[in-house]
Short mmCIF file of the C-alpha atoms (twelve columns), coordinates in Angstrom:
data_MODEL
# 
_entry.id   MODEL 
# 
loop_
_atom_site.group_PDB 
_atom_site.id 
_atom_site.type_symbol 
_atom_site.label_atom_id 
_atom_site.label_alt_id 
_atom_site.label_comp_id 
_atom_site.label_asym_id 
_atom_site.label_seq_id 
_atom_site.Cartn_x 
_atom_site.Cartn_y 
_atom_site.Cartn_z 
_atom_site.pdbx_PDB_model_num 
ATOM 1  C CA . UNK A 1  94.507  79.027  119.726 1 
ATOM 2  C CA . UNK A 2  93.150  82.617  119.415 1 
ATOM 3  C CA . UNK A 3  96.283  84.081  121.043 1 
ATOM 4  C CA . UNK A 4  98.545  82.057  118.595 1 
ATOM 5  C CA . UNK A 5  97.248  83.193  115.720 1 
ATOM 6  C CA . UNK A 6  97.048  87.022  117.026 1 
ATOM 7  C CA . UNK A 7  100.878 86.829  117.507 1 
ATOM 8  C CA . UNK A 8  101.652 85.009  114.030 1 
ATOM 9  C CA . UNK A 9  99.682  87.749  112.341 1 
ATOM 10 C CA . UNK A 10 101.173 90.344  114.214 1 
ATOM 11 C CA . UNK A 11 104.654 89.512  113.688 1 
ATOM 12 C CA . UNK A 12 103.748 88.998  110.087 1 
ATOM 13 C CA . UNK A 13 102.369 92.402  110.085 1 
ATOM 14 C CA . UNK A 14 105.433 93.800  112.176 1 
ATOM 15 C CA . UNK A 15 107.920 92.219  109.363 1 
ATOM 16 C CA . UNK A 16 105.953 93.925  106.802 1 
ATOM 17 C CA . UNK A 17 106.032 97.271  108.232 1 
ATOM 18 C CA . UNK A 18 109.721 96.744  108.960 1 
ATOM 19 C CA . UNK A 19 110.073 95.679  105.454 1 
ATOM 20 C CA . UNK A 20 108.166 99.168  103.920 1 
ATOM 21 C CA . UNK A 21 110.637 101.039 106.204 1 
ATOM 22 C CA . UNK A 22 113.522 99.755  104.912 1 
ATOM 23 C CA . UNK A 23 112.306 100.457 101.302 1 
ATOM 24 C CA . UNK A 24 111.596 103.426 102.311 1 
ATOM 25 C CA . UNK A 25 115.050 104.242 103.892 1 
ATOM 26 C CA . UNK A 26 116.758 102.993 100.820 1 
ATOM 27 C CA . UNK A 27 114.744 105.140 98.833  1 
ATOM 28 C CA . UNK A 28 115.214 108.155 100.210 1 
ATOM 29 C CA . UNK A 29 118.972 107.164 100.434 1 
ATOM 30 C CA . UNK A 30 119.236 106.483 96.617  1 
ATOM 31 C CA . UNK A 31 117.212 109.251 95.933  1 
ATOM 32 C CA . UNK A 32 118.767 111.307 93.315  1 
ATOM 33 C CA . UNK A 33 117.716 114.694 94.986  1 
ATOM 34 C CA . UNK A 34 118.968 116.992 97.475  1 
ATOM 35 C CA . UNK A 35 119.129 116.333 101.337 1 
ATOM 36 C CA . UNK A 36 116.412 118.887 102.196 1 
ATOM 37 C CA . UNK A 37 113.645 117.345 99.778  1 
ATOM 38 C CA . UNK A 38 114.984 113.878 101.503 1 
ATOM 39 C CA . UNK A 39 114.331 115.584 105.074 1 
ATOM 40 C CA . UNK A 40 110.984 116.592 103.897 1 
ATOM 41 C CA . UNK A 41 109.811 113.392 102.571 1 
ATOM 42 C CA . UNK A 42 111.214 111.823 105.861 1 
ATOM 43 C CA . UNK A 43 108.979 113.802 107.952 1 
ATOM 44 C CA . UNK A 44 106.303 113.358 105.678 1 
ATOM 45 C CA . UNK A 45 106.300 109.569 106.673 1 
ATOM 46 C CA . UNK A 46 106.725 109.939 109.953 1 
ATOM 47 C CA . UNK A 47 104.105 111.918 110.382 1 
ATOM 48 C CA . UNK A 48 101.462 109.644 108.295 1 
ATOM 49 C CA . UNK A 49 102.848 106.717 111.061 1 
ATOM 50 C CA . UNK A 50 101.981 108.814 113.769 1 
ATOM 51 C CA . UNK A 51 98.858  109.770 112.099 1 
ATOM 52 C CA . UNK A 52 98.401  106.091 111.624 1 
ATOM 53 C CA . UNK A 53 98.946  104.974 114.925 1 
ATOM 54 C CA . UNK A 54 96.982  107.426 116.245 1 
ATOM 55 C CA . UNK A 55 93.776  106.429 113.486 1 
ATOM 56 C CA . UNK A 56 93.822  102.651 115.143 1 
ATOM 57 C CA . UNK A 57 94.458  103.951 119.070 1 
ATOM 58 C CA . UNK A 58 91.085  105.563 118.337 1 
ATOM 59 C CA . UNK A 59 89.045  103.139 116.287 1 
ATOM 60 C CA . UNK A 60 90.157  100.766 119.597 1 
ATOM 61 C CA . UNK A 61 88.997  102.998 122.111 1 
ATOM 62 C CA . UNK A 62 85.612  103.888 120.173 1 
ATOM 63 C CA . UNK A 63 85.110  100.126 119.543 1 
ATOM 64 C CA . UNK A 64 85.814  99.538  123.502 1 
ATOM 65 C CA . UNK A 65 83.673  101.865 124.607 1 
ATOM 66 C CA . UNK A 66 80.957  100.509 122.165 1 
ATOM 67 C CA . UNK A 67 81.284  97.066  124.124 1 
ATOM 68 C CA . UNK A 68 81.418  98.459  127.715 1 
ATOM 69 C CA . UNK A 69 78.174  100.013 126.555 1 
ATOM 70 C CA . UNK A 70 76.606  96.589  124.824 1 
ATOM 71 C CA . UNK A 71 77.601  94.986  127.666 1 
ATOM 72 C CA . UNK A 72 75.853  97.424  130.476 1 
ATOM 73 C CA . UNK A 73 72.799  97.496  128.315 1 
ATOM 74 C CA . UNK A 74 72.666  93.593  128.101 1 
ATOM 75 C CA . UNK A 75 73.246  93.852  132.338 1 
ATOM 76 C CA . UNK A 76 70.496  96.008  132.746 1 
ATOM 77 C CA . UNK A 77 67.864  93.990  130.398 1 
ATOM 78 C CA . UNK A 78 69.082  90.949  132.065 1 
ATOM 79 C CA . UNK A 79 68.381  92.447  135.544 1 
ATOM 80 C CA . UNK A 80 64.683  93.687  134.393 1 
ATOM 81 C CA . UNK A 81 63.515  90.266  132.967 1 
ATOM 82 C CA . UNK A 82 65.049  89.092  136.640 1 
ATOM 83 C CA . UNK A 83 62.941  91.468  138.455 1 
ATOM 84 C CA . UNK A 84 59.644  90.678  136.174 1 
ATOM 85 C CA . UNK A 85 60.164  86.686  136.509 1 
ATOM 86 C CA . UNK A 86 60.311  87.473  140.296 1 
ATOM 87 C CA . UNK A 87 57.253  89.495  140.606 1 
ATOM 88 C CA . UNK A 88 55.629  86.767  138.356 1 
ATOM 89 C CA . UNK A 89 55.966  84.099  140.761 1 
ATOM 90 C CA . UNK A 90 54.681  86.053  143.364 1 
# 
C-alpha cells in the first residue's frame, strides 16, 4: 500500500512540475522582450531547479544519517539492558 501511494503522489508531483515547465517555456516564448533577457530568465530557473534538487538531496541525506544514528543508539541501549539482565540472573 505504502509503495502505491508513493508512486501516485510522485507522478502527481512529476505532472505538476512538468506542467510549471511548460508555463514557464511558453512564457518566456511569448514574452514580449528581447532574447537575451529570455536567456537570462532561463538560466535563472534552471539554476533555482538545481538549487532545488540539490536543497532535498541534502535534507535526505541529513535525515538518513539522523536514522542510522537513532538506530545505532537504540542497538547499543538494547545491548546494555542485555548485558545488565544477564548479570542479574547471575
Amino acid at each position: 500500500m505504502r509503495n502505491e501511494s508513493n508512486s501516485i503522489y510522485t507522478l502527481f508531483n512529476g505532472a505538476g512540475v512538468f506542467i510549471a515547465y511548460a508555463m514557464l517555456g511558453g512564457s518566456l516564448y511569448y514574452a514580449p522582450v528581447d532574447f537575451s533577457t529570455k536567456g537570462y530568465w532561463a538560466m535563472g530557473i534552471l539554476l533555482l531547479t538545481i538549487s532545488l534538487v540539490n536543497v532535498v538531496k541534502y535534507r535526505l541525506d541529513d535525515r538518513n544519517s539522523e536514522d542510522r544514528i537513532n538506530k545505532l543508539e537504540a542497538a547499543k541501549a538494547e545491548k546494555i539492558l542485555e548485558e545488565y539482565v544477564v548479570e542479574k540472573d547471575k
